[in-house]
C-alpha positions as CSV (number, residue, x, y, z in Angstrom):
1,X,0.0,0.0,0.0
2,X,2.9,2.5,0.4
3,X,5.4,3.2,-1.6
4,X,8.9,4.7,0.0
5,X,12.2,5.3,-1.4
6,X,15.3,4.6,-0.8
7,X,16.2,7.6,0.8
8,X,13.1,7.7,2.7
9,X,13.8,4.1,3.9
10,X,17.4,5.0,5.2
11,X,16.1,8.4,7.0
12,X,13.8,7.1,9.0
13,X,16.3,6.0,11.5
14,X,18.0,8.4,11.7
15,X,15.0,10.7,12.8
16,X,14.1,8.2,15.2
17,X,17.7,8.0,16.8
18,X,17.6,12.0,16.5
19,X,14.3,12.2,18.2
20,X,15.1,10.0,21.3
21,X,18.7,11.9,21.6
22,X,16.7,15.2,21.5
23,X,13.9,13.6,24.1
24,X,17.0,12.5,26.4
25,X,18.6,16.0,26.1
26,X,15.1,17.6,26.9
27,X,14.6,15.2,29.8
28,X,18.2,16.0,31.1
29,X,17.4,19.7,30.5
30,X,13.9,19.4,32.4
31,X,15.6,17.7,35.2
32,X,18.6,20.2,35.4
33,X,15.5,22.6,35.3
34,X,13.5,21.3,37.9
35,X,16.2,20.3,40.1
36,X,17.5,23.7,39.6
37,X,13.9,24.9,40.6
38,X,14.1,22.5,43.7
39,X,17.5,23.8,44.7
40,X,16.3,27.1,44.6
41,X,12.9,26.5,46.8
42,X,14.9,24.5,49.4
43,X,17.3,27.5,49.6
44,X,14.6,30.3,50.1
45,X,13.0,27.5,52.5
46,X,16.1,27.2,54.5
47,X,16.5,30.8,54.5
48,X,13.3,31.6,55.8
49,X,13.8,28.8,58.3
50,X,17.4,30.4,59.4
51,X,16.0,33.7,59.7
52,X,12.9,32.1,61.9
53,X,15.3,30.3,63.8
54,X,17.4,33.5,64.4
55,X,13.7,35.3,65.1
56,X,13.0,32.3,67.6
57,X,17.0,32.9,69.4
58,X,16.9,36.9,69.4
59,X,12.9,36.4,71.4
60,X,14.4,33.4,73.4
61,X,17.5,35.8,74.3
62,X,15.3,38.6,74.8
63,X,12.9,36.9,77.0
64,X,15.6,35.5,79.2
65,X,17.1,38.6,79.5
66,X,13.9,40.2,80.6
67,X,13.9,37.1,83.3
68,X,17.5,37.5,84.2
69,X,16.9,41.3,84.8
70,X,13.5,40.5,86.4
71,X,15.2,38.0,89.0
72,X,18.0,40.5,89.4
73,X,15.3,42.7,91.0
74,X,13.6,40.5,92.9
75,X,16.6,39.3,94.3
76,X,17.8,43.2,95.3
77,X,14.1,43.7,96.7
78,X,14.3,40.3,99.2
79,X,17.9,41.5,99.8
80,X,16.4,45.4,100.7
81,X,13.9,43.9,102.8
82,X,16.7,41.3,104.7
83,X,18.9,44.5,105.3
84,X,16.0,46.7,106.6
85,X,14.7,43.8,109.0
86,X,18.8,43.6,110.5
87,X,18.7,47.3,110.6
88,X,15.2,47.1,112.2
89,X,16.5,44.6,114.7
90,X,20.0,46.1,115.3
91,X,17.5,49.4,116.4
92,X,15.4,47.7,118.4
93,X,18.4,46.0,120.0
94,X,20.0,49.5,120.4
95,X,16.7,50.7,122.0
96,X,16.6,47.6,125.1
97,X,20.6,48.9,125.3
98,X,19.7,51.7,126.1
99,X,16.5,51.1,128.2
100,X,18.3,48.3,130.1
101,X,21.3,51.2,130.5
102,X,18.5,53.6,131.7
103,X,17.3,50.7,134.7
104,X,21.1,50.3,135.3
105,X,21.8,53.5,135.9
106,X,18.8,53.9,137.8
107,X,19.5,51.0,140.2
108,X,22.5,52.3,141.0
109,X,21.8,55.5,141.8
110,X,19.1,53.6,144.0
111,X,21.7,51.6,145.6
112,X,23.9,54.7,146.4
113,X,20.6,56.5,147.6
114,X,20.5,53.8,149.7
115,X,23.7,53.6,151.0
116,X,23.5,57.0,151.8
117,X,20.6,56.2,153.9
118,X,21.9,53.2,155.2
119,X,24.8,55.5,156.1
120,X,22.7,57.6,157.8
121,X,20.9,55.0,159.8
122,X,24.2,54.1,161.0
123,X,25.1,57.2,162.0
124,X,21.6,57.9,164.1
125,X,21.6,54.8,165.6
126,X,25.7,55.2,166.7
127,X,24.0,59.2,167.7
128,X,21.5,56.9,169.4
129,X,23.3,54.6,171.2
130,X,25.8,57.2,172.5
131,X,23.1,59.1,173.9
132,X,21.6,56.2,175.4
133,X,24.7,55.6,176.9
134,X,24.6,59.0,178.4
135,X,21.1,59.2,179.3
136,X,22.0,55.5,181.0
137,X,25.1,57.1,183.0
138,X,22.5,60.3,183.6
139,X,19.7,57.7,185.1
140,X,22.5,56.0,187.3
141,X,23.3,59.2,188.9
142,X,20.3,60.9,188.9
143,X,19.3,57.7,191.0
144,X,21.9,57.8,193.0
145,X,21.1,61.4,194.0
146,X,17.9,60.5,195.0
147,X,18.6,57.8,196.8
148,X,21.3,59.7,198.8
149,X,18.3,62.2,199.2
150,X,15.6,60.0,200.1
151,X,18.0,58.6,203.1
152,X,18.7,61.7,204.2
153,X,15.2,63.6,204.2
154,X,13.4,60.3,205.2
155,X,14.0,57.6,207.9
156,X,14.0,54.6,205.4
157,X,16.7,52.5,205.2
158,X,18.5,50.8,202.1
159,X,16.3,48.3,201.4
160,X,13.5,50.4,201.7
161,X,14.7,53.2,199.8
162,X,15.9,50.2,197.2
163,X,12.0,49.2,197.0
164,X,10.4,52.7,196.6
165,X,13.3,53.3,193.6
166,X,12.2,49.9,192.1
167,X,8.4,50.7,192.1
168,X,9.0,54.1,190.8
169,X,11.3,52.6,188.0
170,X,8.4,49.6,187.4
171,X,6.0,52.6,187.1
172,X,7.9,54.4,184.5
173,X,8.9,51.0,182.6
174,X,5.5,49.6,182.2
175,X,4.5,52.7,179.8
176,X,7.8,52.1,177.5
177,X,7.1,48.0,177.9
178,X,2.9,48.6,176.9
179,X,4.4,50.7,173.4
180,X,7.0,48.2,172.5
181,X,4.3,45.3,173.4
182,X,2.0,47.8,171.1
183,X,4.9,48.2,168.3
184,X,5.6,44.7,167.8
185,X,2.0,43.2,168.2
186,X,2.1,45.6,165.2
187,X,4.6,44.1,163.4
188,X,4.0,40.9,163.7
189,X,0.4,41.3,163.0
190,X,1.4,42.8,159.5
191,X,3.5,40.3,158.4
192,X,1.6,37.7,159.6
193,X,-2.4,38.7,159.4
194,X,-2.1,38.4,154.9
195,X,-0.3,34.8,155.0
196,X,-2.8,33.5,157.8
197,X,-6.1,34.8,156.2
198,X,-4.9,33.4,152.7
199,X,-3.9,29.9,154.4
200,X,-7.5,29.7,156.0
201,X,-9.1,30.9,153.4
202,X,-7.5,28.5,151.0
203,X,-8.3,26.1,153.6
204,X,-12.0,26.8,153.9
205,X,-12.4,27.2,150.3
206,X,-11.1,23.6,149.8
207,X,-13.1,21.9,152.7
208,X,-16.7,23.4,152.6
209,X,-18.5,21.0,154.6
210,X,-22.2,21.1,155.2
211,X,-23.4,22.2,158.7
212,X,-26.3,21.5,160.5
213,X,-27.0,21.2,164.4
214,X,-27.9,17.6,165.5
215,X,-29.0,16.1,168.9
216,X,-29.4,13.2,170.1
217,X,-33.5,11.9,170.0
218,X,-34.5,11.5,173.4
219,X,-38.1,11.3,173.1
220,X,-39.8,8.2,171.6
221,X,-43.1,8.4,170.0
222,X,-45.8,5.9,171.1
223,X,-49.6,4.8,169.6
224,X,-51.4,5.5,172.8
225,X,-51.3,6.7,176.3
226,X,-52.3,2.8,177.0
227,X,-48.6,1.6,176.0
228,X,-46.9,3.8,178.7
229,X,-49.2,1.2,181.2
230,X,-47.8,-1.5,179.3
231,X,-44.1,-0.4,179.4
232,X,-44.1,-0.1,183.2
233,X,-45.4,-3.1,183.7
234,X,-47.3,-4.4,186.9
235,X,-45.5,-3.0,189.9
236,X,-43.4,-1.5,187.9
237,X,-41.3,-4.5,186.7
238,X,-41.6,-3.6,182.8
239,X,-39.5,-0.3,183.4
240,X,-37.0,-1.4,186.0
241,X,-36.1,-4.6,183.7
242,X,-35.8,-2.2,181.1
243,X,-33.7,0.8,183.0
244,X,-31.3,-2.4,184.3
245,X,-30.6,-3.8,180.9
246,X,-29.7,-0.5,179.1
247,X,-28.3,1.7,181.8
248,X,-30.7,5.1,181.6
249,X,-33.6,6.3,183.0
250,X,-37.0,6.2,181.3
251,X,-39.0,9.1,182.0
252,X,-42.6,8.6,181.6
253,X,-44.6,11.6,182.7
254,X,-48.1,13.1,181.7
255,X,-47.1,14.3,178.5
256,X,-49.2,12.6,175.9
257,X,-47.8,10.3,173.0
258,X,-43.9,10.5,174.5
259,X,-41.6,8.9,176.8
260,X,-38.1,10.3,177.4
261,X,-35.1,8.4,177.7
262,X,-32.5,9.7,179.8
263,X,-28.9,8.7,179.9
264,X,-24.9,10.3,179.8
265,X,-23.9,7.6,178.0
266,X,-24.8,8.3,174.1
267,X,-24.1,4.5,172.9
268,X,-26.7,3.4,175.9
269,X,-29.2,6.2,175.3
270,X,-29.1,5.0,171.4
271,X,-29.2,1.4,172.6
272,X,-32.3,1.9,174.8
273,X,-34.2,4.3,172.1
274,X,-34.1,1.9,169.8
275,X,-34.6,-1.0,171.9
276,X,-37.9,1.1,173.4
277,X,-39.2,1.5,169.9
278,X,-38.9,-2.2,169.0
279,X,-40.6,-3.4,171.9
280,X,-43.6,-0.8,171.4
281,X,-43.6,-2.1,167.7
282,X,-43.2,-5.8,169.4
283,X,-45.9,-5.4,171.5
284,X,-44.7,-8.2,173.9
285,X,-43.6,-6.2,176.5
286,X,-42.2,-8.4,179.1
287,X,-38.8,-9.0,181.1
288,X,-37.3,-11.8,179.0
289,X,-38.4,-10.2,176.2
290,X,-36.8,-7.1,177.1
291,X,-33.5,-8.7,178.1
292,X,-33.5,-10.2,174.5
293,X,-34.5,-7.0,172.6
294,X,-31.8,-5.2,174.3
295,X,-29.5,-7.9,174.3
296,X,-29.3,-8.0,170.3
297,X,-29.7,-4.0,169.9
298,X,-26.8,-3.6,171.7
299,X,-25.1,-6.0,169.6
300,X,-27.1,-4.0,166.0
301,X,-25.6,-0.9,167.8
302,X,-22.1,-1.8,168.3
303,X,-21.6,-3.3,165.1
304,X,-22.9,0.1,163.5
305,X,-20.5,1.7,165.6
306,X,-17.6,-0.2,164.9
307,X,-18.8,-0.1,161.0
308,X,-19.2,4.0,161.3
309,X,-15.3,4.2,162.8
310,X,-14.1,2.3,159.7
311,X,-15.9,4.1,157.5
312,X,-14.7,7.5,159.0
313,X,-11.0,6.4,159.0
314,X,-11.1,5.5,155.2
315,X,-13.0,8.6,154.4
316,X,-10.2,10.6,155.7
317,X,-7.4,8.2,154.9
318,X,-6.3,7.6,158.4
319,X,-4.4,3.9,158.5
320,X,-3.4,1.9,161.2
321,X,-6.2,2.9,163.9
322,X,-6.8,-0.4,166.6
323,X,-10.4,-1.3,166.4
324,X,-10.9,-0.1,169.8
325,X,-9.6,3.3,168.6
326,X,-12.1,2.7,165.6
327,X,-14.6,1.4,167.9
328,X,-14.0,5.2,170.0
329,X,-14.6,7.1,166.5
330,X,-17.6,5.2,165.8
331,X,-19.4,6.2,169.5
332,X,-18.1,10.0,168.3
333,X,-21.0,9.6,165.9
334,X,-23.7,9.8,168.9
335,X,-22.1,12.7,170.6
336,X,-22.7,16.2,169.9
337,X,-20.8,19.4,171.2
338,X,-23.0,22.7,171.4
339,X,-25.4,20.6,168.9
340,X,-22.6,20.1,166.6
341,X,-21.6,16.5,165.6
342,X,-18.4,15.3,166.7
343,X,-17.6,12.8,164.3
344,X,-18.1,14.9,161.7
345,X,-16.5,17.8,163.3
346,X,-13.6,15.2,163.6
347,X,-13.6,14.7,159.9
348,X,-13.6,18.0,159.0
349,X,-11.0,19.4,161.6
350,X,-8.7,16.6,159.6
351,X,-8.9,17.8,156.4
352,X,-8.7,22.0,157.1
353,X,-5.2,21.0,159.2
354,X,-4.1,19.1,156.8
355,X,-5.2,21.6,153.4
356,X,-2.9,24.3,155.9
357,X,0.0,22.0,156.7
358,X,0.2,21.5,153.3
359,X,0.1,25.4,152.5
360,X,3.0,25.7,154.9
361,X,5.0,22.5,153.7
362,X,4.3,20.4,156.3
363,X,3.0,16.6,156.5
364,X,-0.3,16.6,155.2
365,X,-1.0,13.0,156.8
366,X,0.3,13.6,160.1
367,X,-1.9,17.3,160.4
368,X,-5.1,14.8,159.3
369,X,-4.5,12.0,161.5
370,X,-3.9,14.4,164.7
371,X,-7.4,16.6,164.1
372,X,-9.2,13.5,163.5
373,X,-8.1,12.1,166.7
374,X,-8.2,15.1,168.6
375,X,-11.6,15.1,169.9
376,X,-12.0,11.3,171.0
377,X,-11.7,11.8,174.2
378,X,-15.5,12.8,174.3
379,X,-16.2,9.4,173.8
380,X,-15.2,8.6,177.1
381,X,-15.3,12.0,179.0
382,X,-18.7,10.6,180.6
383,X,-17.1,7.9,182.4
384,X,-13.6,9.1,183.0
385,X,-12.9,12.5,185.2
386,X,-10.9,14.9,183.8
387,X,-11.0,16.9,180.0
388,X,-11.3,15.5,177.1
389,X,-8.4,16.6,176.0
390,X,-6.4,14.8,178.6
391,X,-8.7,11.8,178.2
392,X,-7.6,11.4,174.8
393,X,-4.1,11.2,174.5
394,X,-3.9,9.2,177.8
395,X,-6.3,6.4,175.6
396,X,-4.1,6.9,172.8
397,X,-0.8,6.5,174.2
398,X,-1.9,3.0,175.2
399,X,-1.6,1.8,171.7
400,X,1.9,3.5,171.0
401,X,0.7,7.1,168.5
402,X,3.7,8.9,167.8
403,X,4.0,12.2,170.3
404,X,3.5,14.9,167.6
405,X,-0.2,13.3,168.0
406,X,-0.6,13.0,171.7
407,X,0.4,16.7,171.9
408,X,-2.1,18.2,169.5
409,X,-4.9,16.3,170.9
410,X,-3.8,17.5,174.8
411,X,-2.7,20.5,173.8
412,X,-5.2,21.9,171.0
413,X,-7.5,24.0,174.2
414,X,-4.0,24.9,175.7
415,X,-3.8,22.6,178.3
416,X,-0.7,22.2,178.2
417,X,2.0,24.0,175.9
418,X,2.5,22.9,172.2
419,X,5.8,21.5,171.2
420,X,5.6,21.1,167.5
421,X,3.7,23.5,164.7
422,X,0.9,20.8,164.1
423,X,-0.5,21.4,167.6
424,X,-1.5,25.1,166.6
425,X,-2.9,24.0,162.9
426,X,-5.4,21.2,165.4
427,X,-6.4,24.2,167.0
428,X,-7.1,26.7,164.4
429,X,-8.6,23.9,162.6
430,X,-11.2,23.2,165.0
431,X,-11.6,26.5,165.6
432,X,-12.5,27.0,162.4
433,X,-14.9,24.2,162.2
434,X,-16.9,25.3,165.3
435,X,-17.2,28.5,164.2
436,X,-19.0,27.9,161.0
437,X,-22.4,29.4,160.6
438,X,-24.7,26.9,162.0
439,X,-22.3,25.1,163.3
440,X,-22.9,25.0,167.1
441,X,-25.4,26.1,169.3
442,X,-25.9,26.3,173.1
443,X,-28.9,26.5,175.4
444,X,-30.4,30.4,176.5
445,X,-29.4,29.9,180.2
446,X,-25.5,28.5,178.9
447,X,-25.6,31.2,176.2
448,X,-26.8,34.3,179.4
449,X,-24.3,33.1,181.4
450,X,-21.3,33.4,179.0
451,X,-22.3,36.8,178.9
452,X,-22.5,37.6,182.1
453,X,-19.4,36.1,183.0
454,X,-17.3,37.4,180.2
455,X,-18.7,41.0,181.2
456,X,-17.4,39.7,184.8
457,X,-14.1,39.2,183.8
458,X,-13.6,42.7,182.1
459,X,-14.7,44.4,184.6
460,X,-12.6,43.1,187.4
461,X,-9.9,45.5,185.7
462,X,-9.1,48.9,187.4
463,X,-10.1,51.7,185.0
464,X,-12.7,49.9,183.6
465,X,-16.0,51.7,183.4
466,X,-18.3,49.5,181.0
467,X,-18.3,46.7,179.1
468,X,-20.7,45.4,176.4
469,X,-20.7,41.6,175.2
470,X,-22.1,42.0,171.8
471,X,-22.0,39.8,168.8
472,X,-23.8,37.0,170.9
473,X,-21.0,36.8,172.7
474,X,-18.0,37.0,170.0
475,X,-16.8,40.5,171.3
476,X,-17.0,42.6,174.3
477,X,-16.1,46.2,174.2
478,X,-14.9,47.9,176.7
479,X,-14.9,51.7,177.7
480,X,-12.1,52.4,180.0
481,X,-11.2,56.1,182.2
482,X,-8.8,58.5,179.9
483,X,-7.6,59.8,182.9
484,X,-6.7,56.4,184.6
485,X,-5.4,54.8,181.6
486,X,-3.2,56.3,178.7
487,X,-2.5,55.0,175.4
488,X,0.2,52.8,176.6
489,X,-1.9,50.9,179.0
490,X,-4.6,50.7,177.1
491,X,-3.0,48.0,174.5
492,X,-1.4,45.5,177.7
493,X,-5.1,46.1,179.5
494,X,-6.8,44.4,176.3
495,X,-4.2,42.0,175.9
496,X,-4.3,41.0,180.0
497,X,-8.6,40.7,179.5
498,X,-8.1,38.3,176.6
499,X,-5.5,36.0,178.4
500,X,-8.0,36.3,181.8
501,X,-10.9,35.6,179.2
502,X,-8.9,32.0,177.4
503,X,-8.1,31.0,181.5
504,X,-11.6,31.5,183.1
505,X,-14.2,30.6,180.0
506,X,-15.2,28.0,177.9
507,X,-16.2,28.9,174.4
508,X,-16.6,28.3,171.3
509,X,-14.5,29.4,168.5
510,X,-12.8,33.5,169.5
511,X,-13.9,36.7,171.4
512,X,-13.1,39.4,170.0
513,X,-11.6,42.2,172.6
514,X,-12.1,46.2,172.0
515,X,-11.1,48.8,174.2
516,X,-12.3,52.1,173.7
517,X,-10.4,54.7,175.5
518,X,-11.6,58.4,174.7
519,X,-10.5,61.8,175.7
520,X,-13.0,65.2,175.1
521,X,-11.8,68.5,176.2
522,X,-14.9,71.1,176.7
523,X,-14.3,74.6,177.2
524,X,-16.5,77.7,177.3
525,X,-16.4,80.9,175.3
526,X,-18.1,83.9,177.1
């Protein structure tokens, strides 16, 4: 179908070879082209990417010098604020320098004021003592003058003469003696008056027991005048079986619904009451009968006692009591003192001594176990003579207490004198106890006689003129001659009625003694 020629026959591969070399160089130069295109992007891009980079340094470096500079200032600031604090400091320390060079200063010129006074003091009293050493050599010969005078105007002789110079001396004495007494009464009752009323105080405060005034029942109810027929007894042989067994007297009079039992002894007084009160409940009322009932409340009552000891000994901690001691406590328990229970009065006298021994340093245990035993010789002052005081350290010594014991329980009314500083706490103790409010009581007749009596005693005094007991009896005042008795006088006359008042009466608790010495000067203007 086609024709070529020759020459078209031998071209045609040499276009062919032409056209692939000229494809190759065009694919070379396309490469070359876009490589070269490559080359150049990646360039720009790594320039742009060096100058972010440099960008990104110059803000990091910029940023961390802001940080470095900001840090540099806080660091100055804290270091300002360490340097004002130390200069703040080293101010205030300069300031209690100087304050602490002011008190220095101060203190000594204190001290050299008070040398200087000291100084002075010396000199006054070496002044003083000279002159009393020439008034002393004045006395001596103005005595010796008048002696020599007195023998020759009078017809006394030595001894005589010797007398009249002593009473004169005495006479002039006593006034200097009453203002020394008055001077160191003073003293003492300054120095001592704070530290006592804040022991008792403290002691009062800590042991505030309850007071109320008991007696002992004496009166026994009964149902109907009928039973007092029945407790007699034919011939009387009801009452005498009963007055045998218990050791009182029954009382049976025409007051209606009531016997009385009467008795010194409180443990055979409690014995018969409640003996009497189980028989009326009984209602067999008989001898045999009686002898039982009596026989086994005796027996109730002694075991309550001896129960009511033990229980008082562990409610003040006291150890080491014989039962016969504890029996002795127990019968405390049915004795009363103005109205005022003595076992409990017991119990409370132990603690107050020993809240102020321990105030003072003392032994608390031995302070408790002499005021609990200092009353119990009223268990037995019915049936031995003497006081009870007395009573009870003689019972006590049987069973070997140790002496600081024994002497506060004779010595706590001063009996006798105290030899160790418990003795005095036993006293103020119970004096403290009996004087609570409602405390004690005494009967109108007891109670009109301590009045009398204490008025009595005051006026037995020379210079007295009246007295007054006032304060049911706490304090008497006393109104005494100007004339007769100076200022002097006045303070050994008060102290002389309270010592005559301790020595003569029985009381309880403390009198108060006030003299009242006044001078008035009248005149006239016409």
């Amino acid at each position: 179908m086609f024709t070529l020629t020759l020459a078209e026959i031998g071209s045609a591969p040499i276009i062919a070879i032409s056209a692939a070399i000229i494809g190759a160089v065009l694919t070379i130069v396309i490469s070359k082209i876009v490589s070269t295109i490559k080359t150049t992007n990646l360039k720009q891009n790594l320039q742009k990417q060096i100058e972010n980079a440099k960008k990104e340094s110059d803000d990091i470096i910029r940023i961390a010098r802001l940080e470095a500079t900001a840090e540099t200032l806080r660091k100055k600031e804290e270091f300002t604020a360490e340097i004002n604090q130390a200069k703040a400091e080293v101010r205030e320390a300069e300031k209690r320098l100087a304050k602490h060079e002011d008190a220095i200063d101060r203190q000594n010129e204190l001290l050299g004021q008070r040398e200087k006074a000291l100084q002075q003091m010396e000199n006054n009293l070496k002044n003083r003592t000279h002159q009393l050493d020439e008034k002393e050599k004045e006395i001596s010969g103005i005595v010796a003058q008048q002696k020599n005078q007195l023998l020759k105007i009078s017809a006394m002789n030595a001894e005589e003469a010797k007398q009249l110079l002593l009473k004169k001396l005495e006479d002039e004495c006593e006034q200097e003696m009453s203002s020394i007494i008055q001077r160191k009464m003073e003293e003492m009752q300054e120095a001592a008056e704070d530290k006592g009323r804040e022991i008792i105080s403290s002691a009062i405060q800590r042991f505030a027991a309850d007071q109320t005034c008991e007696v002992t029942v004496s009166t026994i109810d009964i149902p109907s005048d009928d039973m007092k027929g029945r407790i007699i007894g034919r011939e009387g042989r009801n009452i005498r079986s009963f007055e045998k067994a218990t050791g009182v007297d029954v009382i049976v009079d025409d007051t209606p619904g009531v016997i009385v039992i009467s008795g010194f002894n409180p443990i055979r007084r409690e014995v018969a009451r409640q003996a009497m009160e189980k028989l009326i409940q009984d209602g067999r009322i008989h001898p045999s009968r009686i002898e039982e009932l009596v026989a086994q409340t005796k027996k109730d009552v002694l075991e309550k006692v001896m129960q009511v000891g033990k229980e008082a000994s562990v409610e003040v901690d006291v150890r080491g009591l014989n039962n016969k001691i504890l029996m002795e406590i127990g019968t405390l328990n049915y004795r009363t003192s103005y109205g005022q229970n003595v076992l409990r009065h017991s119990v409370e006298v132990a603690f107050l001594a020993q809240v102020m021994a321990d105030e003072l340093g003392l032994d608390g245990s031995i302070a408790r176990r002499a005021g609990f035993l200092h009353d119990i010789g009223k268990a037995m002052d019915h049936e031995v003579e003497g006081g009870h005081p007395a009573i009870g350290a003689n019972y006590l010594k049987r069973f070997n207490e140790s002496p600081i014991v024994l002497n506060a329980v004779a010595a706590h009314h001063g009996d006798i004198p105290a030899d160790n500083p418990y003795t005095p706490l036993v006293a103020a103790a119970d004096a403290i106890s009996a004087s609570r409010p409602g405390a004690r009581r005494e009967t109108l007749e007891r109670y009109i006689k301590r009045l009398e009596k204490l008025e009595e005693i005051a006026n037995q005094f020379p210079g007295v003129e009246n007295c007054y007991a006032i304060q049911a009896g706490r304090e008497i005042r006393i109104i005494v001659n100007a004339q007769n008795v100076d200022d002097g006088c006045a303070t050994k006359m008060a102290r002389d009625i309270a010592k005559k008042i301790e020595e003569e009466l029985t009381y309880p608790g403390e009198i108060k003694v006030t003299l009242l010495r006044e001078v008035r000067c009248i005149e006239y203007a016409r």
